[in-house]
mmCIF file of the N, C-alpha and C atoms, coordinates in Angstrom:
data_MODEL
# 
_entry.id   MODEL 
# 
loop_
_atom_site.group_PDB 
_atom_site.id 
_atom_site.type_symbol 
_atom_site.label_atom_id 
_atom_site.label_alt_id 
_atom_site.label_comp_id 
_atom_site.label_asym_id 
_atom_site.label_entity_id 
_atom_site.label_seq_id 
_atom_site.pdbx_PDB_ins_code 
_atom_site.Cartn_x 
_atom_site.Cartn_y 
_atom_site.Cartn_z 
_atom_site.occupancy 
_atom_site.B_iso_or_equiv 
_atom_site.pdbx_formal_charge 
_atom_site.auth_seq_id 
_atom_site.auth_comp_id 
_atom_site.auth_asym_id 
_atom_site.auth_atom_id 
_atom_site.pdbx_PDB_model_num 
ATOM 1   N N  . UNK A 1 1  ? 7.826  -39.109 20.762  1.00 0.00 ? 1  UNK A N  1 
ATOM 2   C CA . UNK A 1 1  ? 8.610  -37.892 20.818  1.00 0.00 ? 1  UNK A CA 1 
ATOM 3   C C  . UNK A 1 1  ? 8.802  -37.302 19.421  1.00 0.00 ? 1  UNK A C  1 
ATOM 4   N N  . UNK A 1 2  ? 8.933  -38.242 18.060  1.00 0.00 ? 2  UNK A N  1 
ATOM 5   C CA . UNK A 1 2  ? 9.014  -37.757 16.979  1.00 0.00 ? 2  UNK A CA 1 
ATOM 6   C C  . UNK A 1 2  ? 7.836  -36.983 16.701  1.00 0.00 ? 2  UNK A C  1 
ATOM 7   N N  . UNK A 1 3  ? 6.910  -37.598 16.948  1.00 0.00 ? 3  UNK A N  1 
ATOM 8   C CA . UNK A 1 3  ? 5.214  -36.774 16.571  1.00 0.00 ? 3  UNK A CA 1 
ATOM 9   C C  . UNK A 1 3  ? 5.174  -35.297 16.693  1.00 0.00 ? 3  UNK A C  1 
ATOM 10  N N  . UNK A 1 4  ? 6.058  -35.544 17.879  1.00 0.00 ? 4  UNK A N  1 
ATOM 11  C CA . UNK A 1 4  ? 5.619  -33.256 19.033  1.00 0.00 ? 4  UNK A CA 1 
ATOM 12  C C  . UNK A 1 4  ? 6.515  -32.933 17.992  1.00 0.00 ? 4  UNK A C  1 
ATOM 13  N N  . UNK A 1 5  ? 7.727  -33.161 17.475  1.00 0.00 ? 5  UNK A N  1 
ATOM 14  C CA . UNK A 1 5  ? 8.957  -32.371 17.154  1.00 0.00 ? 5  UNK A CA 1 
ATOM 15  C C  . UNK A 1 5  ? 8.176  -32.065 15.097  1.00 0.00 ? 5  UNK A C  1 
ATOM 16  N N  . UNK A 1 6  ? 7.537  -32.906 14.845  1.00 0.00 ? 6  UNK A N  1 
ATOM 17  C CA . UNK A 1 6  ? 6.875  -33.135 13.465  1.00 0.00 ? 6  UNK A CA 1 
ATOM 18  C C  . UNK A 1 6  ? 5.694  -31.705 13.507  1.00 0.00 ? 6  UNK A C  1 
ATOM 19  N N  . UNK A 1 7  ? 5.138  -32.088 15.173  1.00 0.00 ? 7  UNK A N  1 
ATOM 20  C CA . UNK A 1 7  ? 3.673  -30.973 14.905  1.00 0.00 ? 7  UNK A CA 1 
ATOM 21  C C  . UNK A 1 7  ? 4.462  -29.921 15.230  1.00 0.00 ? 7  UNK A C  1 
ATOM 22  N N  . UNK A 1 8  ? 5.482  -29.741 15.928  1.00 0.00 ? 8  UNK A N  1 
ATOM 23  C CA . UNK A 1 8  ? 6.170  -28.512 15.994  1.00 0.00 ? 8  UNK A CA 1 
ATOM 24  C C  . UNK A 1 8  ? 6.672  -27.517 14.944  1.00 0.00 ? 8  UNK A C  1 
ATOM 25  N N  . UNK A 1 9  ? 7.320  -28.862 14.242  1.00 0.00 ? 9  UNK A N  1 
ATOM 26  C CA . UNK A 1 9  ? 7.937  -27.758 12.963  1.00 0.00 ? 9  UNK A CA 1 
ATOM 27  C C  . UNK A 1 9  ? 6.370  -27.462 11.826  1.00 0.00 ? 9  UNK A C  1 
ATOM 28  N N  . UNK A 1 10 ? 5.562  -28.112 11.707  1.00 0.00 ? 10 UNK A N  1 
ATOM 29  C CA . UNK A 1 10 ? 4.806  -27.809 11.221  1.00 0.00 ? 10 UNK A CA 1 
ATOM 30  C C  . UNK A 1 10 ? 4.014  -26.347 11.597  1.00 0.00 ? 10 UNK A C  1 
ATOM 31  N N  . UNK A 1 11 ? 3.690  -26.445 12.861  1.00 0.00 ? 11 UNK A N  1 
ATOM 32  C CA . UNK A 1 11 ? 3.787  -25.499 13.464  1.00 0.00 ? 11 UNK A CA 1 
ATOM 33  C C  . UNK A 1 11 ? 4.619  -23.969 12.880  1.00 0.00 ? 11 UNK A C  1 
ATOM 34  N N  . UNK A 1 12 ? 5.312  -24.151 13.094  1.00 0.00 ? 12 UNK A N  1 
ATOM 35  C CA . UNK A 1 12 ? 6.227  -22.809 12.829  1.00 0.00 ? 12 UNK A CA 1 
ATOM 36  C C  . UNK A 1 12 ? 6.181  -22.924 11.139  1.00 0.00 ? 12 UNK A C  1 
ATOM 37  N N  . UNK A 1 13 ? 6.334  -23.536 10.152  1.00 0.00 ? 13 UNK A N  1 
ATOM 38  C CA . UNK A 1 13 ? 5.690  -23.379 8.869   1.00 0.00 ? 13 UNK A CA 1 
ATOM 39  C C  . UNK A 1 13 ? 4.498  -23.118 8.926   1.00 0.00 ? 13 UNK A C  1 
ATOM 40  N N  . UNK A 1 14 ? 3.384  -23.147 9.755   1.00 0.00 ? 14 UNK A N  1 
ATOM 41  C CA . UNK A 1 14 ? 2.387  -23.005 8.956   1.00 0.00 ? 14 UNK A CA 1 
ATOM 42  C C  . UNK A 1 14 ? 2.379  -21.141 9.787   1.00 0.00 ? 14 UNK A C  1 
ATOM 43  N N  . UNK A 1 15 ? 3.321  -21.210 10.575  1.00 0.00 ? 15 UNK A N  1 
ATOM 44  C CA . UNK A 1 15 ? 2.784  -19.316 11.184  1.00 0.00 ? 15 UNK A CA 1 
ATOM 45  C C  . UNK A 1 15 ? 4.256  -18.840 10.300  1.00 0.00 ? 15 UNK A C  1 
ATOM 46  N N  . UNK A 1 16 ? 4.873  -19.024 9.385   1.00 0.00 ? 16 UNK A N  1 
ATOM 47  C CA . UNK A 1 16 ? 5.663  -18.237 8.664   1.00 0.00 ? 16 UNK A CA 1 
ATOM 48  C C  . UNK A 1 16 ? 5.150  -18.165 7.211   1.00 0.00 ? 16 UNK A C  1 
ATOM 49  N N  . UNK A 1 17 ? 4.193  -19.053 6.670   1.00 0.00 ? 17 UNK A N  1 
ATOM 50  C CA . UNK A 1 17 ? 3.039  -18.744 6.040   1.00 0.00 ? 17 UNK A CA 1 
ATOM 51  C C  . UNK A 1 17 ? 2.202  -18.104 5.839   1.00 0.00 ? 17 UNK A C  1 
ATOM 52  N N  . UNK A 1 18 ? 1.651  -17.767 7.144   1.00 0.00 ? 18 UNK A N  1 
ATOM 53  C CA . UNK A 1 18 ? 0.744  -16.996 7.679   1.00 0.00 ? 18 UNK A CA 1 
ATOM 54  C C  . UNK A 1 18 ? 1.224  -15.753 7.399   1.00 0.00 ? 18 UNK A C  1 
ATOM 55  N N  . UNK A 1 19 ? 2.737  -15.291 8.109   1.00 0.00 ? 19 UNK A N  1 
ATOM 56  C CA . UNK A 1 19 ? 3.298  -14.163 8.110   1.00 0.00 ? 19 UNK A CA 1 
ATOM 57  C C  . UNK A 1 19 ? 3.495  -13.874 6.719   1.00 0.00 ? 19 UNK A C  1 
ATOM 58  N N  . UNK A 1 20 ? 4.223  -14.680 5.840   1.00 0.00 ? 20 UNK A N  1 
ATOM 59  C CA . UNK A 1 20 ? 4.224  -14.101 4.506   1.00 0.00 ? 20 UNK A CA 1 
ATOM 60  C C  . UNK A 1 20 ? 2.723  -13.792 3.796   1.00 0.00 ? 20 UNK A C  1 
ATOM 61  N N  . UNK A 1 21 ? 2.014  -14.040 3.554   1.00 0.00 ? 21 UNK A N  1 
ATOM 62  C CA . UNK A 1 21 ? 0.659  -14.096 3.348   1.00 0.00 ? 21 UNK A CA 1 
ATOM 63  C C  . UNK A 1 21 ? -0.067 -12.586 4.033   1.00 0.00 ? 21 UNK A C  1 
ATOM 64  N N  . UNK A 1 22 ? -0.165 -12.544 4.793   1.00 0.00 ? 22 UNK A N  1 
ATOM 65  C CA . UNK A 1 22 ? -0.365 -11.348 5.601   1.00 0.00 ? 22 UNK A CA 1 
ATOM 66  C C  . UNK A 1 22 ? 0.137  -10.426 4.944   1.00 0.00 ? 22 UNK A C  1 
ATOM 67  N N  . UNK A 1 23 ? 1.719  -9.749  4.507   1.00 0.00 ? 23 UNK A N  1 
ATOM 68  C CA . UNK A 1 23 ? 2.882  -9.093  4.244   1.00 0.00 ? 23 UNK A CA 1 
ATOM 69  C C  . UNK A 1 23 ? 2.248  -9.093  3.037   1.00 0.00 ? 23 UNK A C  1 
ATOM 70  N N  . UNK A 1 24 ? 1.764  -9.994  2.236   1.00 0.00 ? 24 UNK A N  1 
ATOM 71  C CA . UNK A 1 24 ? 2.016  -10.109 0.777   1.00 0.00 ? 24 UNK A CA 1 
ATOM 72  C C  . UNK A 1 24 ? 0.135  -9.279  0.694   1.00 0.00 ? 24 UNK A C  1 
ATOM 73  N N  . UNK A 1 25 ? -0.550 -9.280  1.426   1.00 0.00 ? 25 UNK A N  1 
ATOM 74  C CA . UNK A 1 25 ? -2.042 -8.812  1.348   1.00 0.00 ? 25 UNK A CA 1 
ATOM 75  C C  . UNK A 1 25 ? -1.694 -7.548  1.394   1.00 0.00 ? 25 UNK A C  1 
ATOM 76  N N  . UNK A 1 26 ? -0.955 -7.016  2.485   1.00 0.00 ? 26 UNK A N  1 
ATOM 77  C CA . UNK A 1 26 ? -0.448 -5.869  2.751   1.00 0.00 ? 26 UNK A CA 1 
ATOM 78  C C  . UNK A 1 26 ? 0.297  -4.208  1.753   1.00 0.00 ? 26 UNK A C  1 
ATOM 79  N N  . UNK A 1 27 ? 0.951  -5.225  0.676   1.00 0.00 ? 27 UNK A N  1 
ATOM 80  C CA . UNK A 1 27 ? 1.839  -5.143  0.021   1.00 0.00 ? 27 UNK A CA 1 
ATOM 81  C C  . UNK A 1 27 ? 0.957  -4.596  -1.224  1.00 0.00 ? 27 UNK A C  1 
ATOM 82  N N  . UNK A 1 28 ? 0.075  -5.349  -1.000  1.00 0.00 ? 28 UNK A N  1 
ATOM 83  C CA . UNK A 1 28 ? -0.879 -5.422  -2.898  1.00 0.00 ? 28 UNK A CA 1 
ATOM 84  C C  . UNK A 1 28 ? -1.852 -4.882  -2.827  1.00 0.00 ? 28 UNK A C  1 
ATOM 85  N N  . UNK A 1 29 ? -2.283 -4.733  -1.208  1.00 0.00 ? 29 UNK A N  1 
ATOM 86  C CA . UNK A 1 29 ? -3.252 -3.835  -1.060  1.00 0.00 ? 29 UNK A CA 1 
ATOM 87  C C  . UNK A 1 29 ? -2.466 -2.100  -1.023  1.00 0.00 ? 29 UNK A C  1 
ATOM 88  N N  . UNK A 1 30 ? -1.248 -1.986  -0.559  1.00 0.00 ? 30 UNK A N  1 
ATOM 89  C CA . UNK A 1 30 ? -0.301 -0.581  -0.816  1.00 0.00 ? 30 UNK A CA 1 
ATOM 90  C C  . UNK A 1 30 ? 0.073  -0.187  -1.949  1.00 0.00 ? 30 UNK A C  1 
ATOM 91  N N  . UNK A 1 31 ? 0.234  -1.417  -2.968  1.00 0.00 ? 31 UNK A N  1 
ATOM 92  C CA . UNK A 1 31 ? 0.528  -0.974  -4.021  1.00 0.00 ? 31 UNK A CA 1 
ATOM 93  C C  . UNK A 1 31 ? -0.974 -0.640  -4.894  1.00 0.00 ? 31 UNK A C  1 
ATOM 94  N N  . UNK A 1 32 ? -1.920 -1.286  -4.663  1.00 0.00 ? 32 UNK A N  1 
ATOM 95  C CA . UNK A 1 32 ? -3.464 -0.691  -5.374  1.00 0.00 ? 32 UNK A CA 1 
ATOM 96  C C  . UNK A 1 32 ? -3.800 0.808   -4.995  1.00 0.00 ? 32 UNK A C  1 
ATOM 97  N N  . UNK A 1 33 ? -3.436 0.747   -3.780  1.00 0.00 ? 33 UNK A N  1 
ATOM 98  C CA . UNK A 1 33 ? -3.358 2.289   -3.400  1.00 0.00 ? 33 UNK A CA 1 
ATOM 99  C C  . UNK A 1 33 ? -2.839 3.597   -3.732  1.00 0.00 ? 33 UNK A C  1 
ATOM 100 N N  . UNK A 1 34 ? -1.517 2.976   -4.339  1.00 0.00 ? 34 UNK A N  1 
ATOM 101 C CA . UNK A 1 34 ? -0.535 3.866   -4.663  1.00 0.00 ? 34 UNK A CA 1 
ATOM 102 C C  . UNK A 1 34 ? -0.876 4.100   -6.432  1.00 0.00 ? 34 UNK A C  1 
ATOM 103 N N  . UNK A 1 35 ? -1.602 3.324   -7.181  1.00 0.00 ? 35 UNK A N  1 
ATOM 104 C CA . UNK A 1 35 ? -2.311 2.997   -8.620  1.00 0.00 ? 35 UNK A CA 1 
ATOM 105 C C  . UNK A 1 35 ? -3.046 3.991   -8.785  1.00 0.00 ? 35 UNK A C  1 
ATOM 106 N N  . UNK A 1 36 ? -4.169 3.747   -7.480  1.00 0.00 ? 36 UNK A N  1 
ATOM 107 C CA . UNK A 1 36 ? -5.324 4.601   -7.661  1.00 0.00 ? 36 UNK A CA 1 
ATOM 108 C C  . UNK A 1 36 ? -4.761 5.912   -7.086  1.00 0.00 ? 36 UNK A C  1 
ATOM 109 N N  . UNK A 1 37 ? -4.184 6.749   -6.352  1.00 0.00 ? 37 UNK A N  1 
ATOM 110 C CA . UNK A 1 37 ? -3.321 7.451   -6.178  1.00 0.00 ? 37 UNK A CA 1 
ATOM 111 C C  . UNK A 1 37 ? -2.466 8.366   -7.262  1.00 0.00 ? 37 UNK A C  1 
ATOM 112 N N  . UNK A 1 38 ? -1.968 7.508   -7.841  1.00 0.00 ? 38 UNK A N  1 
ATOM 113 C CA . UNK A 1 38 ? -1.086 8.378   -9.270  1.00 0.00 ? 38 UNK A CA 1 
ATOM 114 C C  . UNK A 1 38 ? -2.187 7.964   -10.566 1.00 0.00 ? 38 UNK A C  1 
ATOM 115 N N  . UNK A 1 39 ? -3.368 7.702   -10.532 1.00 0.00 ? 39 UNK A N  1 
ATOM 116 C CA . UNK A 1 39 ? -4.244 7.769   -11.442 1.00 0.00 ? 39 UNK A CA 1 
ATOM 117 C C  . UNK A 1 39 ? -4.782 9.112   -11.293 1.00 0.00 ? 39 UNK A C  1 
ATOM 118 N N  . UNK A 1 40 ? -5.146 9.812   -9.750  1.00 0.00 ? 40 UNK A N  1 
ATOM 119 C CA . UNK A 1 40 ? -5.482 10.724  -9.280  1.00 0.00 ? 40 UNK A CA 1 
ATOM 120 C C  . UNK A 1 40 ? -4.790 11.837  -9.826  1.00 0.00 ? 40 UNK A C  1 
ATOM 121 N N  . UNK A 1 41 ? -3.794 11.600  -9.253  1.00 0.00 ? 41 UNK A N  1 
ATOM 122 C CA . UNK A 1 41 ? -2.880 12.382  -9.829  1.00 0.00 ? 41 UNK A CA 1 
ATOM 123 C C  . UNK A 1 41 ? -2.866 13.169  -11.289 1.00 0.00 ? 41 UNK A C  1 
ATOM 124 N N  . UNK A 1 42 ? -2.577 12.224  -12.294 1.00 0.00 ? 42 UNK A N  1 
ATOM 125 C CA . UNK A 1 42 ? -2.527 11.843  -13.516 1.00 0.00 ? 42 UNK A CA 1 
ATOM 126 C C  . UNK A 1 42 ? -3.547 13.017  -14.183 1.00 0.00 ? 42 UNK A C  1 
ATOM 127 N N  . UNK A 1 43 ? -5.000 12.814  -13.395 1.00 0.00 ? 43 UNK A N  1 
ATOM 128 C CA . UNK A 1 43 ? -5.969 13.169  -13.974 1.00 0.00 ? 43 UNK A CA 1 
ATOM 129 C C  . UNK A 1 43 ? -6.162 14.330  -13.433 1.00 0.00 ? 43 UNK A C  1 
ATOM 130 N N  . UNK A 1 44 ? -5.174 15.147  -12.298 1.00 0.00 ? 44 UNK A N  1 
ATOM 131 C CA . UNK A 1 44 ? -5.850 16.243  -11.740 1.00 0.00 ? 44 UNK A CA 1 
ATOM 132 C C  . UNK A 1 44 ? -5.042 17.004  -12.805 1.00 0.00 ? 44 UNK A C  1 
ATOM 133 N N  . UNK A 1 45 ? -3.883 16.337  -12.979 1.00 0.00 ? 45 UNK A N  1 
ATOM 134 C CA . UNK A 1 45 ? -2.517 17.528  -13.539 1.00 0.00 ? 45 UNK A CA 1 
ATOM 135 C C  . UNK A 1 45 ? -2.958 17.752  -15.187 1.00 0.00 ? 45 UNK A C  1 
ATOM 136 N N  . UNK A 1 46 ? -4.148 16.578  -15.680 1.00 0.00 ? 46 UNK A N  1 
ATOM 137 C CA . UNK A 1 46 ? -4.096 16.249  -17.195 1.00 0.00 ? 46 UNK A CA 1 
ATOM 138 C C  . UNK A 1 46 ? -5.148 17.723  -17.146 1.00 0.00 ? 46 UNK A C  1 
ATOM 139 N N  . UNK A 1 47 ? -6.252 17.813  -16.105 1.00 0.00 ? 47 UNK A N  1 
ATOM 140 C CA . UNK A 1 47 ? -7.692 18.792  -15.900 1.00 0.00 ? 47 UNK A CA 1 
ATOM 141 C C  . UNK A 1 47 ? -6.762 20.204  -15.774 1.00 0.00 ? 47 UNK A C  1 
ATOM 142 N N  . UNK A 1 48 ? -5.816 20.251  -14.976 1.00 0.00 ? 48 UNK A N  1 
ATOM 143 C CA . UNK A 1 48 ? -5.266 21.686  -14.935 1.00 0.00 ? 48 UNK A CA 1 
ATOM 144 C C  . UNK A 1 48 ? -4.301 22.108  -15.697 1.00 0.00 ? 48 UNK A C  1 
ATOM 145 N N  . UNK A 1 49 ? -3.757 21.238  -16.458 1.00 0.00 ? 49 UNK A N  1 
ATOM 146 C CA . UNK A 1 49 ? -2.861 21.932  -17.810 1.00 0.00 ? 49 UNK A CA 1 
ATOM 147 C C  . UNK A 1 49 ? -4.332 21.916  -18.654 1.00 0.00 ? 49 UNK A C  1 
ATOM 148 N N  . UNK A 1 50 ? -5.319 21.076  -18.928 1.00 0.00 ? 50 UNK A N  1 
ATOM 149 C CA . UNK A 1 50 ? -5.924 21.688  -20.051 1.00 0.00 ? 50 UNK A CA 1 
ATOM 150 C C  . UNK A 1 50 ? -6.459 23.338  -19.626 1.00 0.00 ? 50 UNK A C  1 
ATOM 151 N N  . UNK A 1 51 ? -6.962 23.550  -18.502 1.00 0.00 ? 51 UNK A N  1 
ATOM 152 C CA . UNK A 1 51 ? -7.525 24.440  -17.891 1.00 0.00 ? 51 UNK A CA 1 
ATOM 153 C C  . UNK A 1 51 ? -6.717 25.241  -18.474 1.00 0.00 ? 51 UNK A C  1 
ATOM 154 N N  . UNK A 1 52 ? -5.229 25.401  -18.024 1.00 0.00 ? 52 UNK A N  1 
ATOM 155 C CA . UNK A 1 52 ? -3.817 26.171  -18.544 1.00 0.00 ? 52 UNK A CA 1 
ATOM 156 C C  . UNK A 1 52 ? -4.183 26.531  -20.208 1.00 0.00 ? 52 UNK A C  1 
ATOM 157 N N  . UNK A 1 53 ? -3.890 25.527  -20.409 1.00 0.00 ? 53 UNK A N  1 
ATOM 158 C CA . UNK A 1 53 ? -3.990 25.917  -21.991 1.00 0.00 ? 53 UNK A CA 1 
ATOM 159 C C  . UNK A 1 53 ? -5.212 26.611  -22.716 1.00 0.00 ? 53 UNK A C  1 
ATOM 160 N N  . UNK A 1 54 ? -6.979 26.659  -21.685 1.00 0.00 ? 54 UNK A N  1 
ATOM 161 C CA . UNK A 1 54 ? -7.748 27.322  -22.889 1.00 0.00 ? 54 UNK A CA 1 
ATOM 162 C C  . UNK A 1 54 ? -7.250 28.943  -22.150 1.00 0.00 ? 54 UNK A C  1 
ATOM 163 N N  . UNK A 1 55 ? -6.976 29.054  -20.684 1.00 0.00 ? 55 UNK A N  1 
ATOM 164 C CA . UNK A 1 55 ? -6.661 30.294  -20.110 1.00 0.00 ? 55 UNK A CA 1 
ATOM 165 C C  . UNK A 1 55 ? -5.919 31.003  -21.244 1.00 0.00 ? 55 UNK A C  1 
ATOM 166 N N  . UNK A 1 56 ? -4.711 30.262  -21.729 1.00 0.00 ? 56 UNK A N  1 
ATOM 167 C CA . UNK A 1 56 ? -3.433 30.588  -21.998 1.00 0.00 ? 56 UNK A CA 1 
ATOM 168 C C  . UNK A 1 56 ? -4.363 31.297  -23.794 1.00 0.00 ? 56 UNK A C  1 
ATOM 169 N N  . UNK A 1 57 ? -4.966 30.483  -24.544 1.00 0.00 ? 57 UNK A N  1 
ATOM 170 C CA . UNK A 1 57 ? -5.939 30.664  -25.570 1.00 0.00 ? 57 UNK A CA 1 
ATOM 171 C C  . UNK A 1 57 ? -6.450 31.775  -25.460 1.00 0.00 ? 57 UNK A C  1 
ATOM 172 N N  . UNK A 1 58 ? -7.563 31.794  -24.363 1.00 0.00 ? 58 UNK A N  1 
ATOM 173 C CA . UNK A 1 58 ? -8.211 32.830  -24.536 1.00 0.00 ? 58 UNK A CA 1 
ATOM 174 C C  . UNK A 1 58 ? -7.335 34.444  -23.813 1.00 0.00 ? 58 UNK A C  1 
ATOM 175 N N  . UNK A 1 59 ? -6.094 34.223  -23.272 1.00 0.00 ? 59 UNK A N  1 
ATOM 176 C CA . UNK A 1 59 ? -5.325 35.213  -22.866 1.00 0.00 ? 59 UNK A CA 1 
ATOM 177 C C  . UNK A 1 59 ? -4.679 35.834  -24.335 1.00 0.00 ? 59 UNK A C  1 
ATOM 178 N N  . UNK A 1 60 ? -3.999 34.611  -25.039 1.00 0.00 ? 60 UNK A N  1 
ATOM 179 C CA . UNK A 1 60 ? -3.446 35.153  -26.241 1.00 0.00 ? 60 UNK A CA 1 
ATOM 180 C C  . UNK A 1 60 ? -4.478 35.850  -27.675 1.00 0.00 ? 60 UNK A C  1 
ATOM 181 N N  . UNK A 1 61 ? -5.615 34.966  -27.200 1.00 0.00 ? 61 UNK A N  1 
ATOM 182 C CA . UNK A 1 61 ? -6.522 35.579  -28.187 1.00 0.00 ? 61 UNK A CA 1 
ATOM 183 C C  . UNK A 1 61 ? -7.176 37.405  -28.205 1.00 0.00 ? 61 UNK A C  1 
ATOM 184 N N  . UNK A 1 62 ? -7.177 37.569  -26.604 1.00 0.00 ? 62 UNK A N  1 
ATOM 185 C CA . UNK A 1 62 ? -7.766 38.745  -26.546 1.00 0.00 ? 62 UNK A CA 1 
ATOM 186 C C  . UNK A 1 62 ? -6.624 39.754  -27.202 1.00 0.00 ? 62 UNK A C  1 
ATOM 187 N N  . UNK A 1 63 ? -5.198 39.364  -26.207 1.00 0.00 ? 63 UNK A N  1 
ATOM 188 C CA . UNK A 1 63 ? -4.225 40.083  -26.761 1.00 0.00 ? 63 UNK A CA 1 
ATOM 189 C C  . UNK A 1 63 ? -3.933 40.392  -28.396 1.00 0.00 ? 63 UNK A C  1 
ATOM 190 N N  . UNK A 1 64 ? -4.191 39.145  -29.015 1.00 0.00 ? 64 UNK A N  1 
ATOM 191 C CA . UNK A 1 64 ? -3.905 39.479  -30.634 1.00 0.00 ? 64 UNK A CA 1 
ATOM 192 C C  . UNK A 1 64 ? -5.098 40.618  -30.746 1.00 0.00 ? 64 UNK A C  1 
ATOM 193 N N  . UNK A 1 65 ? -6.079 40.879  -30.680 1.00 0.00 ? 65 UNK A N  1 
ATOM 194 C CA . UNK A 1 65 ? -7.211 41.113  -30.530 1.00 0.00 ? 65 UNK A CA 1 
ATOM 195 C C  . UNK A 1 65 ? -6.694 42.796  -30.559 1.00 0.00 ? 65 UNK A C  1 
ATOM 196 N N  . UNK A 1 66 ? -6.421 43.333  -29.144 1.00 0.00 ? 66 UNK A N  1 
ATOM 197 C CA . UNK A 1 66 ? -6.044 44.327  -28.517 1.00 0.00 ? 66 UNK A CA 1 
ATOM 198 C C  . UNK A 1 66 ? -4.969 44.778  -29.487 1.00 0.00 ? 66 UNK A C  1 
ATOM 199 N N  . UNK A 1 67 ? -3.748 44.266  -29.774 1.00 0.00 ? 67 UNK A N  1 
ATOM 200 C CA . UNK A 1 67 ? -2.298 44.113  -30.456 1.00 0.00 ? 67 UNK A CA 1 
ATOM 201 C C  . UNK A 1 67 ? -2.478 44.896  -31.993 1.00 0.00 ? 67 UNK A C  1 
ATOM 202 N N  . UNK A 1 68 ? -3.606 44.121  -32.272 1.00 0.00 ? 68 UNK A N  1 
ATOM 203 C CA . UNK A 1 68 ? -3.911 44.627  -33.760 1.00 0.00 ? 68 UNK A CA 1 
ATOM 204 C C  . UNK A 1 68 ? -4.725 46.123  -34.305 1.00 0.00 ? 68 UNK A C  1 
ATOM 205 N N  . UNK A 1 69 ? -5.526 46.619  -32.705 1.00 0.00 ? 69 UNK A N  1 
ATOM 206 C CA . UNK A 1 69 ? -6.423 47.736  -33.179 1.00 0.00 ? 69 UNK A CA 1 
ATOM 207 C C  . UNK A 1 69 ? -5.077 48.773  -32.930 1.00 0.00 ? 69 UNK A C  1 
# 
């Protein structure tokens, strides 16, 4: 009778193992996601402020341009 009650609890440790393990794949695979995600990010906002800034260049340049004749 000790044996069943031994494979039992083993039992239920080895599927709350399981469950953490699972959770924890879950977790690290959401958070890699969320990495590559605000890398995305990062790099769209870094491409459209530069964009901003030669606009903003060649806006102020024409104007000095215009300003001065």
């Amino acid at each position: 009778m000790m044996s069943l009650d031994y494979l039992m609890f083993a039992v239920i440790v080895g599927g709350v193992g399981l469950c953490v393990a699972y959770f924890r794949d879950g977790y690290v695979a959401w958070r890699k996601h969320r990495a590559a995600v605000s890398r995305e990010e990062a790099r769209m906002r870094k491409l459209h402020s530069d964009r901003l800034g030669r606009e903003d260049t060649q806006a102020n340049g024409t104007m000095g341009s215009d300003a001065s004749r």
